[in-house]
C-alpha positions in Angstrom: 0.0 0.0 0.0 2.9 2.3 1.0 3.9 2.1 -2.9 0.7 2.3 -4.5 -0.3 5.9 -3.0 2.3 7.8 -4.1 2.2 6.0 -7.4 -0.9 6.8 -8.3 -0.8 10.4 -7.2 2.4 11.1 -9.5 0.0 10.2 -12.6 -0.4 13.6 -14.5 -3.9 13.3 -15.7 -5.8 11.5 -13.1 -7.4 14.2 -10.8 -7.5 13.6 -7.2 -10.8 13.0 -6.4 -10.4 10.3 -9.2 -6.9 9.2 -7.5 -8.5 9.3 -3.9 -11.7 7.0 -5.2 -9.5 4.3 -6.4 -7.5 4.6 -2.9 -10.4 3.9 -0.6 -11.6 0.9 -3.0 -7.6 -0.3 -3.3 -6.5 0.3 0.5 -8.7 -2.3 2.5 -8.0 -4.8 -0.2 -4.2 -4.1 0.7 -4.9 -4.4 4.4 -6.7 -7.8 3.7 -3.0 -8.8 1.7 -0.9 -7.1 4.5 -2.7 -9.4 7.2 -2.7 -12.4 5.6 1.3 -11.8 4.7 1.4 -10.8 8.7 -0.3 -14.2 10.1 2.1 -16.3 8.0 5.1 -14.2 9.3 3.7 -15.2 12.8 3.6 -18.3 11.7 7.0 -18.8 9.6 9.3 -16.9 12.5 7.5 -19.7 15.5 8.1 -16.8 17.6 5.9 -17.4 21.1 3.7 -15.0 22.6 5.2 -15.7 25.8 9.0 -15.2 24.3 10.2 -11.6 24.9 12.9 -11.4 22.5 14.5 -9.1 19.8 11.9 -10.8 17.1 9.0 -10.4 19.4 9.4 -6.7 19.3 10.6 -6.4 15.6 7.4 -8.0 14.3 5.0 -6.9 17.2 5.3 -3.3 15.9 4.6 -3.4 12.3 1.6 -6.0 13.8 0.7 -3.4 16.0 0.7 -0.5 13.2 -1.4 -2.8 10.6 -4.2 -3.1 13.6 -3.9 0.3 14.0 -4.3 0.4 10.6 -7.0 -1.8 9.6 -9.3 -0.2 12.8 -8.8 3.0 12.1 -6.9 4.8 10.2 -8.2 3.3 7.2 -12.2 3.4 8.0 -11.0 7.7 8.6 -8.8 7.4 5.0 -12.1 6.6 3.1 -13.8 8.3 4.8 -12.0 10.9 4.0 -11.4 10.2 0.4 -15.4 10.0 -0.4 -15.9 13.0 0.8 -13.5 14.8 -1.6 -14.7 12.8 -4.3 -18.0 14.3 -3.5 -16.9 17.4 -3.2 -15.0 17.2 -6.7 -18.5 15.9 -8.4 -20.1 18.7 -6.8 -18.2 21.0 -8.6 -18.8 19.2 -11.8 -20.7 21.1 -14.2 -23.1 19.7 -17.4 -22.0 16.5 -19.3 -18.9 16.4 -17.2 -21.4 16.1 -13.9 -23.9 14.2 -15.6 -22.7 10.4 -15.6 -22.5 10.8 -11.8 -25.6 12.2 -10.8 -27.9 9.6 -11.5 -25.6 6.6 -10.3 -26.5 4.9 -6.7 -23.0 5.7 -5.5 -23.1 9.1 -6.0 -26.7 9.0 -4.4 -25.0 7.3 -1.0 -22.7 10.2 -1.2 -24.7 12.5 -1.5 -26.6 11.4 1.9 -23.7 10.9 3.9 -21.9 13.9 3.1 -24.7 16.7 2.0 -25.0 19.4 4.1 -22.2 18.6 6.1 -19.2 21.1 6.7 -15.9 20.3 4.9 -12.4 18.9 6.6 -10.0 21.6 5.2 -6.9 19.6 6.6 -6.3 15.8 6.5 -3.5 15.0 9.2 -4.8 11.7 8.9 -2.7 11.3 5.7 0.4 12.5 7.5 -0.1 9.7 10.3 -0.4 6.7 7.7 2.8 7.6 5.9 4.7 8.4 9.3 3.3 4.9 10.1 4.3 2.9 6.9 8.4 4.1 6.8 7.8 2.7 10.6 6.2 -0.4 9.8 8.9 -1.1 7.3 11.5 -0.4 9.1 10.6 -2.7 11.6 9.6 -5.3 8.6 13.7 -4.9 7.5 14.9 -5.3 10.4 13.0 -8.3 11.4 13.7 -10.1 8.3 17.5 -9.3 8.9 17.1 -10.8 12.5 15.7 -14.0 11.3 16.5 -14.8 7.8 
């Protein structure tokens, strides 16, 4: 997930709203992958519960980050990302406004976000990233300690 954000943002024609959409359908998909690939990493290392050692700690943290993750920085992420994407078909005007309109997404939207005031600032997006260089870092370093 950490590569596939900034990848798709660097794409020079795809708006954000657009860019954001595909996020919060991609992202829980990727925590689905990144849990699965988590459990067998439990599994592979045999590393106890019970064990306090240097492997405990190296693959508790990223564990601990993708539950943070998966709870709740995700569910806030889309959350988040809808509500620009209504915003962005909001300002859509005519034929460029009109495939949306009519579509049952755009209706569920619509009633979860109209009306409602705007987040100008998104320090969620800040937390996630701060969170991924952790979580990889602690991914490295465990692989290092037990490959």
């Amino acid at each position: 997930s950490f590569m596939e954000a900034w990848l798709k943002f660097r794409a020079p024609f795809v708006p954000k709203a657009l860019a954001l959409d595909i996020g919060r359908t991609i992202f829980p998909a990727l925590n689905s992958v990144e849990l699965a690939l988590c459990v067998s990493l439990w599994i592979r290392s045999k590393v106890a519960l019970t064990s306090m050692t240097a492997s405990l700690w190296l693959l508790g943290i990223p564990t601990l980050i993708l539950a943070f993750d998966v709870t709740l920085l995700t569910p806030k992420l889309v959350h988040r990302g809808k509500q620009v994407v209504f915003e962005y078909i909001q300002r859509q005007t005519g034929e460029s406004k009109a495939p949306y309109e009519d579509s049952l997404a755009f209706l569920e939207l619509q009633k979860e976000f109209q009306g409602k005031p705007t987040a100008k600032t998104d320090t969620w997006h800040v937390v996630y990233v701060a969170l991924e260089v952790v979580k990889i870092m602690g991914l490295i370093f465990f692989l290092k300690t037990t490959l």
